[in-house]
TORKOL-783937 format. One record per residue (C-alpha): residue number from 1; residue in three letters; z, y, x. Coordinates in Angstrom, 3 decimals. Example, Ala and Ser with C-alpha at 12.3 -4.5 7.8 and 13.67 -1.06 7.14 Angstrom:
+-----+-----+----------+----------+----------+
!   i !  aa !       pz !       py !       px !
+-----+-----+----------+----------+----------+
!   1 ! ALA !    7.800 !   -4.500 !   12.300 !
!   2 ! SER !    7.140 !   -1.060 !   13.670 !
+-----+-----+----------+----------+----------+
This chain:
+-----+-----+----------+----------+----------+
!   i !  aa !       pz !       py !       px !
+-----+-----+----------+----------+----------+
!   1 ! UNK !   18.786 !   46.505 !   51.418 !
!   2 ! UNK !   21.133 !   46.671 !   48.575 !
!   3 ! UNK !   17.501 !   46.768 !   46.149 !
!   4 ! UNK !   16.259 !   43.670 !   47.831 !
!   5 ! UNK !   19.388 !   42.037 !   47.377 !
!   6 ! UNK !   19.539 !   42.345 !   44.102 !
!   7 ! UNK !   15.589 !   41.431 !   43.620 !
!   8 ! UNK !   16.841 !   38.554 !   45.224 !
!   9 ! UNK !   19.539 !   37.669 !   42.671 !
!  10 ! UNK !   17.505 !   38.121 !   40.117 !
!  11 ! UNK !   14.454 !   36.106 !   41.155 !
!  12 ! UNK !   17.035 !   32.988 !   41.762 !
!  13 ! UNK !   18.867 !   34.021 !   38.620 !
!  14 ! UNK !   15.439 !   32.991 !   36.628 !
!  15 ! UNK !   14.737 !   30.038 !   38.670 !
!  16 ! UNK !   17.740 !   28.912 !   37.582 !
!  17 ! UNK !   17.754 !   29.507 !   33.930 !
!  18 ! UNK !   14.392 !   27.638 !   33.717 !
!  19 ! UNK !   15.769 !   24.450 !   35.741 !
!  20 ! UNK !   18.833 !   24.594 !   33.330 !
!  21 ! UNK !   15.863 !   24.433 !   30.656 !
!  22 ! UNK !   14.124 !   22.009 !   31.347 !
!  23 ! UNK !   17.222 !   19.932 !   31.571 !
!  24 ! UNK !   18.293 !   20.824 !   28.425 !
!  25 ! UNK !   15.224 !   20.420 !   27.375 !
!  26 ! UNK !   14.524 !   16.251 !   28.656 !
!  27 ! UNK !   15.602 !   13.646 !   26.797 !
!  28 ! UNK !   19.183 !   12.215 !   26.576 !
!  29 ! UNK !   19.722 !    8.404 !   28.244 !
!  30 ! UNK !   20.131 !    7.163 !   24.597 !
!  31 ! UNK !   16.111 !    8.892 !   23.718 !
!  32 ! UNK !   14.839 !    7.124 !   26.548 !
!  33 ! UNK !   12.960 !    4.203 !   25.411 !
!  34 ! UNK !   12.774 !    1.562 !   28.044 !
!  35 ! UNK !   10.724 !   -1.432 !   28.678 !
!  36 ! UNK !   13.120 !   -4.535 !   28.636 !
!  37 ! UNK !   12.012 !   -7.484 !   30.942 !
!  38 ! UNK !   12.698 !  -11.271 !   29.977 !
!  39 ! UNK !   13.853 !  -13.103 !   33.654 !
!  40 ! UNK !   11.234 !  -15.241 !   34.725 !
!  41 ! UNK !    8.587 !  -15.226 !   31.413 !
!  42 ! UNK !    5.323 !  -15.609 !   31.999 !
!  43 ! UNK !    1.911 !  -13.743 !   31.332 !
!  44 ! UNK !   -0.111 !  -15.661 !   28.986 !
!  45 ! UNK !   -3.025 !  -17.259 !   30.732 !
!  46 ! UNK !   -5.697 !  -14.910 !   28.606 !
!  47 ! UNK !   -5.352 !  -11.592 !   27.087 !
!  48 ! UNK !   -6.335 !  -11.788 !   23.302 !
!  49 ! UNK !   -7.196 !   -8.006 !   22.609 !
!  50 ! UNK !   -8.214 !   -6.262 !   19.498 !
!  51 ! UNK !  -12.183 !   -5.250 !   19.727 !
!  52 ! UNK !  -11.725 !   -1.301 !   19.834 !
!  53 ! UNK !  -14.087 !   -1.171 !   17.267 !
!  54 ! UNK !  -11.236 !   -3.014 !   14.491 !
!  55 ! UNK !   -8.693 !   -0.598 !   15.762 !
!  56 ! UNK !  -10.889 !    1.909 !   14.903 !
!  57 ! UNK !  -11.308 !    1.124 !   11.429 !
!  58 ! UNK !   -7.620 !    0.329 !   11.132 !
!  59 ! UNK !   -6.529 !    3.620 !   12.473 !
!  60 ! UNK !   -9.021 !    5.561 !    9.428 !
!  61 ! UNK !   -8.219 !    4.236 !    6.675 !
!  62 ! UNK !   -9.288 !    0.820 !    6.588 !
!  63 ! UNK !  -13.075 !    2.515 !    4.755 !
!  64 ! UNK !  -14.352 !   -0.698 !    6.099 !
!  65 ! UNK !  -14.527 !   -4.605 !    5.975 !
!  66 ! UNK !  -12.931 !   -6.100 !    8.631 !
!  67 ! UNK !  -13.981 !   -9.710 !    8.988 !
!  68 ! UNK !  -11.012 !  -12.134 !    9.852 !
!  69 ! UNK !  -13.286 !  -13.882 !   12.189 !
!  70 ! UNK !  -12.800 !  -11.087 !   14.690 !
!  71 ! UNK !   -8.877 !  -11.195 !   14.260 !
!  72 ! UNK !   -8.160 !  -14.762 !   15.563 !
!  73 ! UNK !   -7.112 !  -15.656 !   18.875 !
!  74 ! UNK !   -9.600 !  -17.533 !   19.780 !
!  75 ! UNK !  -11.989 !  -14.281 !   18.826 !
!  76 ! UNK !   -9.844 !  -11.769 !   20.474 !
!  77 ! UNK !   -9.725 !  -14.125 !   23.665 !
!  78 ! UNK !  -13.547 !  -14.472 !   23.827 !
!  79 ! UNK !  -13.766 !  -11.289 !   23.606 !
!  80 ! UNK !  -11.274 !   -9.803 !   26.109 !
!  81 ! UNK !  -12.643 !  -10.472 !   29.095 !
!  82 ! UNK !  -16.449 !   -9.629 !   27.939 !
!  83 ! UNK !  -16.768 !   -6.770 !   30.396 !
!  84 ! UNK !  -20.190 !   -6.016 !   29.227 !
!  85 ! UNK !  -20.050 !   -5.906 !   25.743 !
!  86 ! UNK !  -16.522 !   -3.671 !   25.744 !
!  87 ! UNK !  -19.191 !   -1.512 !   27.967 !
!  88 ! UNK !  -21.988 !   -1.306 !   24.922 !
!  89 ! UNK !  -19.237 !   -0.235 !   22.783 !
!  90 ! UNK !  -16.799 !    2.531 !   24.801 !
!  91 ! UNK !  -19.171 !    5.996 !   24.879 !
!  92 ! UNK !  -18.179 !    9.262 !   26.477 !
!  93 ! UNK !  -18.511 !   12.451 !   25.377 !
!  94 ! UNK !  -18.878 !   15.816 !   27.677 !
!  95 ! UNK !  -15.396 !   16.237 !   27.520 !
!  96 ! UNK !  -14.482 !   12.998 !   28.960 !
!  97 ! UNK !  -13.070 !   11.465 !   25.813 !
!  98 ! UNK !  -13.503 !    7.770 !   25.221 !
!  99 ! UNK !  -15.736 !    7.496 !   21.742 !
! 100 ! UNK !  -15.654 !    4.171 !   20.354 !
! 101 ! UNK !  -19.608 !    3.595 !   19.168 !
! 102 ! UNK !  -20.278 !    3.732 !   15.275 !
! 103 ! UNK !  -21.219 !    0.684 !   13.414 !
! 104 ! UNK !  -22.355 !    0.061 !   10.140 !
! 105 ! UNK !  -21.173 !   -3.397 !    9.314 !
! 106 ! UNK !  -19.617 !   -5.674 !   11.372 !
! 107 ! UNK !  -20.472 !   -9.333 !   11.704 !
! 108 ! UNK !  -19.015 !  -11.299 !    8.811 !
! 109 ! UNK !  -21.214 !  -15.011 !    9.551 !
! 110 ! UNK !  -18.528 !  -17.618 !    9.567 !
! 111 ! UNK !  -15.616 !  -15.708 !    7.650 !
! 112 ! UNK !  -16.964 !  -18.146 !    4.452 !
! 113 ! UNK !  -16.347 !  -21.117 !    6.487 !
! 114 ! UNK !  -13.130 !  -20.532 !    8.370 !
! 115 ! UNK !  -10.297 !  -23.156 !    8.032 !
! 116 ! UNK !   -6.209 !  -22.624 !    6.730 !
! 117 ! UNK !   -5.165 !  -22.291 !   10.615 !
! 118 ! UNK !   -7.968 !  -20.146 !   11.763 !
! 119 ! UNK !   -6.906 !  -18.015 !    8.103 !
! 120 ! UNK !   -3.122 !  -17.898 !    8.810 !
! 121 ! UNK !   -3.820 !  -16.931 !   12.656 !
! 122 ! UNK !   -5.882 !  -13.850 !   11.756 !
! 123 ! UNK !   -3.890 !  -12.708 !    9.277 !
! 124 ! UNK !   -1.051 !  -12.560 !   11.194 !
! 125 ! UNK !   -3.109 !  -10.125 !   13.002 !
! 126 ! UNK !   -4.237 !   -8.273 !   10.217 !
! 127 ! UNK !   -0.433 !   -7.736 !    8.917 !
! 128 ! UNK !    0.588 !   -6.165 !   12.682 !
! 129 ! UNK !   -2.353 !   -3.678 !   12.467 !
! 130 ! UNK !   -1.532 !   -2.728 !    9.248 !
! 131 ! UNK !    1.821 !   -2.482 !    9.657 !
! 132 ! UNK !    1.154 !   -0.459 !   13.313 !
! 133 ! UNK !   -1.668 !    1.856 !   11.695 !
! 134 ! UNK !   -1.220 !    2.147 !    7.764 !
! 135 ! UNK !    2.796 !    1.285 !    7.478 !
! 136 ! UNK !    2.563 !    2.992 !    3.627 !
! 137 ! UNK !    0.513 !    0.138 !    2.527 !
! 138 ! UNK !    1.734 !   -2.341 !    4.434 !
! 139 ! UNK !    3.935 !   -4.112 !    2.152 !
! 140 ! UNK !    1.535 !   -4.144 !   -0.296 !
! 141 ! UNK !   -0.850 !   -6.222 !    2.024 !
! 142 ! UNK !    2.024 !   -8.701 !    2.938 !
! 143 ! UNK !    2.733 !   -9.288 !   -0.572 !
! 144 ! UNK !   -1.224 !   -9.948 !   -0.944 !
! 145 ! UNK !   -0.943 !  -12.645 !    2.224 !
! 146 ! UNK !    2.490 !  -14.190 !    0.478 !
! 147 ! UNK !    0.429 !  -14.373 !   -2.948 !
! 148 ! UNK !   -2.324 !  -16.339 !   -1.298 !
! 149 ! UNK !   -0.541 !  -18.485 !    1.373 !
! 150 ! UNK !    2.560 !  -19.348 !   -0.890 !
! 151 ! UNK !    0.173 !  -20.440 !   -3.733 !
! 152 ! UNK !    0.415 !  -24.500 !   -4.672 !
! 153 ! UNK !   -2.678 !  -24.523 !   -4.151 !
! 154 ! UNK !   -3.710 !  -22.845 !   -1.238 !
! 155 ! UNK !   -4.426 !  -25.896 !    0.710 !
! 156 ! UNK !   -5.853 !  -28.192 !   -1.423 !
! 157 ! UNK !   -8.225 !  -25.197 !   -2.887 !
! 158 ! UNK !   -8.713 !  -22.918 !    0.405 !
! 159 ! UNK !  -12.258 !  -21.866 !   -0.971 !
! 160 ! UNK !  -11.199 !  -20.406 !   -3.823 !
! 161 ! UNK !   -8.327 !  -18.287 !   -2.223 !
! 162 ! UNK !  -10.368 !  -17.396 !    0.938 !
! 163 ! UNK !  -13.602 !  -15.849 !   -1.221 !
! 164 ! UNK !  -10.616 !  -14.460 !   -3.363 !
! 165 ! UNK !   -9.104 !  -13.279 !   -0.065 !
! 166 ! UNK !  -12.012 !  -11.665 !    1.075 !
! 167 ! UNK !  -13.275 !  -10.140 !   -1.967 !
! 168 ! UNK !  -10.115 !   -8.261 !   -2.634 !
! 169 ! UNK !  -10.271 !   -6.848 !    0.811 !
! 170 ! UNK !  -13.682 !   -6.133 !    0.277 !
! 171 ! UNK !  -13.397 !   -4.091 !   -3.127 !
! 172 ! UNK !   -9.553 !   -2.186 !   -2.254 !
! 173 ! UNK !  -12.054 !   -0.382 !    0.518 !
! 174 ! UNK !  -13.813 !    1.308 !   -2.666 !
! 175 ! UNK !  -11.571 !    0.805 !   -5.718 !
! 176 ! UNK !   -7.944 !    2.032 !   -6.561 !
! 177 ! UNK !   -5.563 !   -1.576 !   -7.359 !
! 178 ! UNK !   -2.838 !   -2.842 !   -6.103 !
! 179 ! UNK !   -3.977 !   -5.997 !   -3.896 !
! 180 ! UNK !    0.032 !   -7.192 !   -3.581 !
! 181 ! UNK !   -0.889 !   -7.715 !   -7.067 !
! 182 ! UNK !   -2.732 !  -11.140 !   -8.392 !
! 183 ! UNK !   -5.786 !   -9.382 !   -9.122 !
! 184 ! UNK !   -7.146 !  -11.963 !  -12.624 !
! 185 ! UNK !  -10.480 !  -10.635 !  -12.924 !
! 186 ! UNK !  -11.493 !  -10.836 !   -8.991 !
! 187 ! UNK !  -10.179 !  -14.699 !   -9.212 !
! 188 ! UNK !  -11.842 !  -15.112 !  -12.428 !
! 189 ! UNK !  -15.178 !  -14.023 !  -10.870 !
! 190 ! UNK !  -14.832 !  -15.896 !   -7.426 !
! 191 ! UNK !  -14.039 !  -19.490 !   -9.504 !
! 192 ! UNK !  -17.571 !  -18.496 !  -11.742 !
! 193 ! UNK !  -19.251 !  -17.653 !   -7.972 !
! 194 ! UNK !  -17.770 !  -21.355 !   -6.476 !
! 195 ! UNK !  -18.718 !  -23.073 !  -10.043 !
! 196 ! UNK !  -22.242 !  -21.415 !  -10.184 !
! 197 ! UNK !  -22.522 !  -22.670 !   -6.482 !
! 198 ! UNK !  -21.770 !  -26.187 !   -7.641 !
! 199 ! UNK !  -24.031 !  -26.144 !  -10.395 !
! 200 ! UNK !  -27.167 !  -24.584 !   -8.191 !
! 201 ! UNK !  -26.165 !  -25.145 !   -4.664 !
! 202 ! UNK !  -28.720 !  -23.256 !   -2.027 !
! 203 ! UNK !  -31.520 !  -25.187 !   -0.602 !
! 204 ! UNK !  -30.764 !  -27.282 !    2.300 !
! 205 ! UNK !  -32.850 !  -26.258 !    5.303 !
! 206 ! UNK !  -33.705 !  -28.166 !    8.171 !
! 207 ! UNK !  -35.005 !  -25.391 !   10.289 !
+-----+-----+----------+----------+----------+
């Protein structure tokens, strides 16, 4: 009896030790992070979600062009509810791990022709993806939007700093500069693209 007692002791005695453990072991009140919860504020009407496939590309590396089109609201609202197409692009592997499906390019028709709102809203965007998935360049992309948006002329020549915009995004992807940086011979090129497209502007077509 006196064996099973103390098989008995024992056993408890290592129960014990791993409770006291894990409790040592969870997180203190003040490691806790908790949700806080605004009295009476309201769920916005629509959800404006990021297409998987942008997160994607924001959480490698940004080896990509991401088109601002698909970063306004009005984009990411369209988009949120579309059931079917979220379906076309969420694949699953054998292990039961979501794969988001691989495309090429993404669709940049209208980025050329977006307005000053539609460019502010999809930046702001942009900066909280960068800033979530790529914080060490971060600043560097802020001091890009600041360079463009806080420019005299941003407004009264929007052409000229979107295509600049864009094609700075498009070469960092490939090239080692700093885009925080006025980049001269990128603007130098887009004003001879916009004055070559005065000069010999593309056929108008009627179809």
């Amino acid at each position: 009896m006196a064996h099973l007692a103390d098989v008995i002791c024992y056993y408890y005695t290592l129960v014990y030790r791993r409770v006291d453990a894990e409790v040592r072991a969870a997180p203190s009140p003040s490691q806790i992070r908790r949700k806080t919860i605004t009295p009476g504020k309201q769920a916005p009407a629509m959800q404006a979600l990021v297409s998987p496939i942008v997160t994607r590309i924001f959480k490698e590396g940004l080896l990509r062009h991401v088109p601002l089109t698909m970063l306004t609201t009005a984009y990411r609202q369209l988009n949120s509810d579309a059931s079917r197409h979220e379906m076309e692009v969420i694949k699953w592997n054998s292990k039961g791990q979501a794969l988001v499906k691989d495309v090429a390019n993404l669709p940049e028709a209208g980025e050329l022709h977006m307005t000053p709102d539609q460019w502010v809203d999809a930046w702001k965007t942009w900066l909280m993806l960068i800033e979530l998935y790529q914080p060490h360049v971060a600043k560097a992309w802020h001091n890009h939007y600041a360079l463009v948006f806080y420019n005299p002329s941003f407004h009264s020549d929007f052409n000229l700093w979107l295509r600049y915009d864009i094609m700075v995004r498009k070469r960092w992807i490939e090239e080692d500069f700093d885009p925080g940086s006025l980049q001269e011979g990128i603007l130098k090129t887009v004003e001879l693209t916009i004055r070559d497209i005065a000069r010999f502007p593309p056929p108008f077509s009627t179809a």
